[in-house]
N, C-alpha and C positions, 0 to 999 in steps of 0.2 A: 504494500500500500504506500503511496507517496505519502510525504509529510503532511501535507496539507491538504485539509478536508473543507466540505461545503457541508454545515450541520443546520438547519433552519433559517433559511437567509443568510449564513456570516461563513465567511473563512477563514479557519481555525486550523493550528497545528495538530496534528493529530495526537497528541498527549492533552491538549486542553479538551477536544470535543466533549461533550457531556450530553445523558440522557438523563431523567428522572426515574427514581428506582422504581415510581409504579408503574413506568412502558412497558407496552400491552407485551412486545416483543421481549422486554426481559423476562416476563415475570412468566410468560404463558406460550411464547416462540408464535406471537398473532403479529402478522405483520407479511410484505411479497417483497420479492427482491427479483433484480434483471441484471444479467452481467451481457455486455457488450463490446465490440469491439470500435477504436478508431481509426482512420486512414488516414494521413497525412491531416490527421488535427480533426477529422469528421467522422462523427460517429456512426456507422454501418446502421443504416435501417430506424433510426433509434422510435421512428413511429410505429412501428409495426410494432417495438417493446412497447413501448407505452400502452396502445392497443388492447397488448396482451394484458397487461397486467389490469386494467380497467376492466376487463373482461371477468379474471380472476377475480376480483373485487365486487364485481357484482354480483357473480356466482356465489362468495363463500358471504355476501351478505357485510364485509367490511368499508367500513368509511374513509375514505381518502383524502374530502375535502377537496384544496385547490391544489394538493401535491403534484399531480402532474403536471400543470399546466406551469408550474416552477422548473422541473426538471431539466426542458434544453440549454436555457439561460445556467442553472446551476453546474450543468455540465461544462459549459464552456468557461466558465471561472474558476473549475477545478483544473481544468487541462493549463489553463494560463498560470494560475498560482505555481502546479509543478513542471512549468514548460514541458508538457509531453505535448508529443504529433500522433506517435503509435504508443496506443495505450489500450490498457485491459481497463474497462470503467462499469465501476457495479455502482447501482442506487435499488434504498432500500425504503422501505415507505413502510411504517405502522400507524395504527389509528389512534384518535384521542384516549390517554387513561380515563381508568376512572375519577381521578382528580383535576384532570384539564377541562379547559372551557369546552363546548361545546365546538366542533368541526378543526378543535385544534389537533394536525398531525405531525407526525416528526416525517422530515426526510432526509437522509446520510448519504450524500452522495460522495466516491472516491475513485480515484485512477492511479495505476503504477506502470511504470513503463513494462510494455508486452515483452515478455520472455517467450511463449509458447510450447511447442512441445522439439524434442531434438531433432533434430535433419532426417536424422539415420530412418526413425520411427514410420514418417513420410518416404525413404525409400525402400526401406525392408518391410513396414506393415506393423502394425502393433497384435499382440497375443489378448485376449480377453477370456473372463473369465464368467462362469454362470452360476447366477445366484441362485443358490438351494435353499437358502435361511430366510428368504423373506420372499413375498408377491405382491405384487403390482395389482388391486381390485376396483371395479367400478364403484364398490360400495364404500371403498378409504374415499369421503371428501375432499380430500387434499388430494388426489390423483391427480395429476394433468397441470396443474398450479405451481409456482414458482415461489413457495411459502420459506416462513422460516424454519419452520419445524423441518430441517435438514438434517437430522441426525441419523435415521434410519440407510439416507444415501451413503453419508460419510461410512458408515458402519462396513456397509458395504462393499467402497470403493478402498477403503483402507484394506479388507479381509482381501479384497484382491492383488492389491500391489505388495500386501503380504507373502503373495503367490506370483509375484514377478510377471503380474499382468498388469496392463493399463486402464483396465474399464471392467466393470462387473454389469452381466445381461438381465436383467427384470424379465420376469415371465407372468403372464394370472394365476390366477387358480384352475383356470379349464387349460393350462399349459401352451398358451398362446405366448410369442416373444412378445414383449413389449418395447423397450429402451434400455437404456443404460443409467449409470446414477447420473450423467451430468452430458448425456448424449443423445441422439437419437440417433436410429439402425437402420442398415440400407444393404438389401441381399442382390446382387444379377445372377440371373438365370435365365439361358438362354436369349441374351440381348436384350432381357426385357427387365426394367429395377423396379424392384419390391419395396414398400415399407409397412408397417402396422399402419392402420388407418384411426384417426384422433379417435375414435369411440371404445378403442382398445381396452385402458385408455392409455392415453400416452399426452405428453408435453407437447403444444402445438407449436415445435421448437422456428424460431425465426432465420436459422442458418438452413432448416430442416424446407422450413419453404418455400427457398433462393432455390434451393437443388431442384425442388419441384420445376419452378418454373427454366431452370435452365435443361434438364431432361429436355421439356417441352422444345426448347429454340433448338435443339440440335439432336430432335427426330429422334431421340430415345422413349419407347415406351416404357410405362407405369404402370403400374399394379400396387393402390392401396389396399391390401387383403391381408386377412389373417394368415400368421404364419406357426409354424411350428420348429421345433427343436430337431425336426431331420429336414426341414427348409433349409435351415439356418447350416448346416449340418453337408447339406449336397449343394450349396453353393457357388458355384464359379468364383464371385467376388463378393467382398464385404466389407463395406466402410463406416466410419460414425461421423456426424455431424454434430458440433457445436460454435459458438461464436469465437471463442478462443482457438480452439483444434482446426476450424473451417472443417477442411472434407480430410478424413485418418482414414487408409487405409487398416483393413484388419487381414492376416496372414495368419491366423491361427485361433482357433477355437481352443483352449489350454493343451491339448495334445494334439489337437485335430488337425490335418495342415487346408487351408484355403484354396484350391486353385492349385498353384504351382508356387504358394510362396511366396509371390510376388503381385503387386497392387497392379489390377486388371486393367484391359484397355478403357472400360467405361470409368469408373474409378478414377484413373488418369486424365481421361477428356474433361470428366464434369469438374476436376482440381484444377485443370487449368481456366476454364472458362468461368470459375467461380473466384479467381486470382483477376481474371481480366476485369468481372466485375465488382468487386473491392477497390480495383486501381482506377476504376474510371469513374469516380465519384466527383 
């Protein structure tokens, strides 16, 4: 995280920020977060997060107030405070305590200069790993949602790099793939790319529906469908989407090997054409 943060209108080193011990987000983990990336100083998409999270917020029934409508402004005084251009930038929005005025929200917005993931990863393919300890259900309200109650991910993505994999796979309970802890999944078969369809359910992830739309401009078909564990399993190729990672090849299912090992011709195209459009903002 850079030094200097954006904590309710002010920019603040990040040792001074302060919340109130009754924030809903401390006390109860009620509260949405969006991480994003920037390009040469411009943050990738950043409406469609916004979107998202308005979305989210309506759904689980939480108050936001004017938070969003602060956000692009806040963003651009975080990136100036720590001179960043390419930067990793999360903001986090909780509702009023129960001891704040009415429609008063906190919003924490921060960026650190982007590290990403190593070179090698992107040309040899990352391993992943399948989560058996926990499921992905339509009936968890928090499915699909970019909330704070993140601890069940963490849980998971730790037990996998535990396992010298990069990413741990969510499954339902009817054994349907779902996502990743902090990704979404994308299988080819026979020239044609798959991914779970949002009713899964899964994260209506904003990297996840660039890809969509880039498929489409370069004649790749698509199949939102349910998938399963020998989908995922007889695959030609398979990669993950997120804001940070962009498009990660995947070469291995924990012993399993992908393909030939190596990050496929589609896989490849939509990495580059999804680099074109990040540079051309």
């Amino acid at each position: 995280m850079g030094s200097m943060v954006y904590l309710n209108g002010e920019i603040l080193d990040v040792t001074e920020a302060r919340v109130a011990v009754t924030n809903p987000g401390l006390l109860h983990g009620v509260g949405l977060f969006e991480t994003l990336r920037s390009y040469a100083g411009r943050p990738f998409r950043l409406d469609e997060h916004l979107v998202r999270m308005r979305s989210s917020a309506e759904k689980l029934n939480m108050p936001l107030g004017n938070a969003l409508e602060r956000v692009p402004e806040a963003i651009g005084m975080v990136l100036q405070a720590n001179e960043l251009t390419e930067a990793r930038i999360r903001f986090a929005v909780t509702p009023p305590g129960a001891h704040d005025p009415e429609g008063e929200t906190t919003l924490l917005v921060a960026a650190e200069k982007i590290v990403g993931y190593p070179p090698e990863l992107y040309e040899k393919g990352m391993t992943v790993f399948i989560c058996t300890n926990f499921r992905q259900s339509a009936q968890d309200p928090l499915a699909g949602h970019k909330t704070l109650s993140y601890l069940p991910r963490l849980i998971a993505l730790r037990d996998a790099q535990n396992r010298q994999c990069g990413e741990a796979l969510w499954f339902t309970p009817e054994n349907m793939l779902a996502e990743g802890c902090i990704s979404n999944v994308f299988l080819v078969k026979g020239g044609c790319l798959h991914t779970p369809p949002l009713d899964t359910p899964i994260l209506p992830g904003v990297t996840r529906a660039a890809v969509l739309e880039l498929a489409e401009e370069n004649g790749i078909a698509v199949e939102q469908d349910l998938l399963t564990i020998n989908n995922l399993l007889d695959a030609e190729e398979v990669f993950l989407t997120n804001a940070i990672m962009e498009i990660m090849p995947v070469t291995r299912v924990e012993r399993h090997s992908i393909g030939d090992e190596q990050p496929g011709l589609i896989t490849r195209k939509l990495a580059e054409a999804y680099q074109r459009l990040t540079h051309s903002l």
